[in-house]
C-alpha positions as CSV (number, residue, x, y, z in Angstrom):
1,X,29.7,75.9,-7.5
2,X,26.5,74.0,-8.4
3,X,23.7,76.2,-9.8
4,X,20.5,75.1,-10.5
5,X,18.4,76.8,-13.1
6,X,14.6,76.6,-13.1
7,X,12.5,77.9,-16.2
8,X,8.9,76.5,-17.4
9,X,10.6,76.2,-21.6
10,X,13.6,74.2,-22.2
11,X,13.6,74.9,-25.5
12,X,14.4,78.5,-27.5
13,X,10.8,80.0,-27.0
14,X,11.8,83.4,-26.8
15,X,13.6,86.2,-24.7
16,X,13.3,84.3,-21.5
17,X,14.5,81.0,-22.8
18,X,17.6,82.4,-24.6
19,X,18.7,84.1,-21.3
20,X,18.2,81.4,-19.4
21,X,20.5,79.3,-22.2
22,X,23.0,82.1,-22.5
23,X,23.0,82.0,-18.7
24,X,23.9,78.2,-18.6
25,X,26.4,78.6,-20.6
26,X,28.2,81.6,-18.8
27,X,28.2,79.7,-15.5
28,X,29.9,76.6,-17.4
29,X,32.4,78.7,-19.2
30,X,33.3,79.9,-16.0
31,X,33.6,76.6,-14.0
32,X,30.1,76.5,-12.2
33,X,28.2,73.0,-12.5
34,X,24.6,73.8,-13.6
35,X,21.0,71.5,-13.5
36,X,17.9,72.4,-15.1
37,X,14.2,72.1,-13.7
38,X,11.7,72.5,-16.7
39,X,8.6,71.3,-18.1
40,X,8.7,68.6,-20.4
41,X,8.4,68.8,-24.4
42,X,8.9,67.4,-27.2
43,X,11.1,70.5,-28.2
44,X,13.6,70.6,-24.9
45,X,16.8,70.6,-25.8
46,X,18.7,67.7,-24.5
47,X,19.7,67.2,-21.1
48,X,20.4,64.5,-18.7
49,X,18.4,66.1,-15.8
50,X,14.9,65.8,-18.1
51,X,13.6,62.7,-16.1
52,X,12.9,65.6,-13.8
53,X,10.5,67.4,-15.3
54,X,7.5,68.1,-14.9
55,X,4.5,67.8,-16.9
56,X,3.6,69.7,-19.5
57,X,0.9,72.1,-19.1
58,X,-1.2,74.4,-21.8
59,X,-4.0,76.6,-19.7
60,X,-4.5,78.3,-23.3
61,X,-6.4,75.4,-25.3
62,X,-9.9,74.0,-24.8
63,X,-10.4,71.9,-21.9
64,X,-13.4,70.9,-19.7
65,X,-14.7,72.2,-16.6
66,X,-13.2,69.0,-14.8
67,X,-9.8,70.0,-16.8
68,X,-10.0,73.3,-15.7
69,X,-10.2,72.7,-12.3
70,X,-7.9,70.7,-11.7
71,X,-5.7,73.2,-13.4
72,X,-6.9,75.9,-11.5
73,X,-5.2,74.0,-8.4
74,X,-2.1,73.1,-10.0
75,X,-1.8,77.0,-11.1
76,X,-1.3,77.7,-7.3
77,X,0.3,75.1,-6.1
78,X,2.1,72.0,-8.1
79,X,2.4,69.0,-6.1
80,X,3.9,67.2,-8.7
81,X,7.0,69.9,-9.2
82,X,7.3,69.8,-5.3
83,X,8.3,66.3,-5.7
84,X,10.1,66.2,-8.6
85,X,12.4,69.3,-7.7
86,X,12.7,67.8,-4.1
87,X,14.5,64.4,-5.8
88,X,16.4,66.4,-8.4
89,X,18.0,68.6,-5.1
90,X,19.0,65.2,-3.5
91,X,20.7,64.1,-6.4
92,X,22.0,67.6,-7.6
93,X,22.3,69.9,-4.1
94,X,22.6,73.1,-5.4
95,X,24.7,75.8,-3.5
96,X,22.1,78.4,-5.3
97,X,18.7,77.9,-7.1
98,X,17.5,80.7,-9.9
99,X,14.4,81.2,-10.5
100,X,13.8,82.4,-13.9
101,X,10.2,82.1,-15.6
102,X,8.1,80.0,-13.3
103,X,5.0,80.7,-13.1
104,X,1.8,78.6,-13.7
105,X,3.1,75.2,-14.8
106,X,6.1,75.2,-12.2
107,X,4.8,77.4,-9.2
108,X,6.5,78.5,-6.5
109,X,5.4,75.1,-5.1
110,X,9.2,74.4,-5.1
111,X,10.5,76.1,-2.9
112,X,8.5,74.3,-0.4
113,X,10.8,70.9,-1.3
114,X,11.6,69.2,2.3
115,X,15.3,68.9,0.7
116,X,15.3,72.7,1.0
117,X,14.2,73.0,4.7
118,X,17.0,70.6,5.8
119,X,19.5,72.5,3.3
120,X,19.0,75.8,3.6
121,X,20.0,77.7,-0.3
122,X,20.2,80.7,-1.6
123,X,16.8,81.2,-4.5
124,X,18.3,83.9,-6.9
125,X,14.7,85.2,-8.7
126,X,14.7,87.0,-12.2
């Protein structure tokens, strides 16, 4: 089965991040093909899917009013990981998405991918 994972850190942040890494590697032990949908950074841990990614966003820092609201729209909805997680489900098609820690950067935004209204998958959501 193909399994694709979705979490905002690809690196070992924290609690999140080493279940979704644990995870990955419980599906592969067990014969399961798995892709990853993150955000990009310089601390990812390596993987071929990467060129995927989305930008990397930090609401916490200082920005400017024209910075914030822009990011105000993106915290909603992400046109960008739309895209992005549309081409990665043409390449990849996934017989089950899961959802792990998306919020903010990522959004929900992608489960409105067009490759997912012509191919409808299961979204598993922890």
């Amino acid at each position: 089965m193909k399994i694709l994972l979705v979490n905002k850190f690809h690196w070992r942040k924290g609690g999140s991040e080493t279940y979704y890494f644990a995870l990955a590697d419980g599906l592969r032990a067990l014969g399961h093909e798995v892709a990853f949908f993150s955000m990009e950074d310089e601390r990812n841990e390596p993987t071929e899917w990467s060129r995927y990614f989305v930008t990397n966003r930090d609401y916490n820092g200082p920005s400017s009013i024209v910075d914030k609201a822009k990011a105000a729209q993106a915290l909603v909805y992400s046109k960008e990981a739309r895209e992005k997680f549309d081409v990665l489900c043409r390449e990849f098609q996934p017989d089950v998405i899961h959802l792990n820690l998306t919020h903010r950067q990522i959004t929900f935004s992608i489960l409105d991918a067009p490759w997912l209204k012509q191919h409808p998958t299961p979204v598993v959501y922890t």
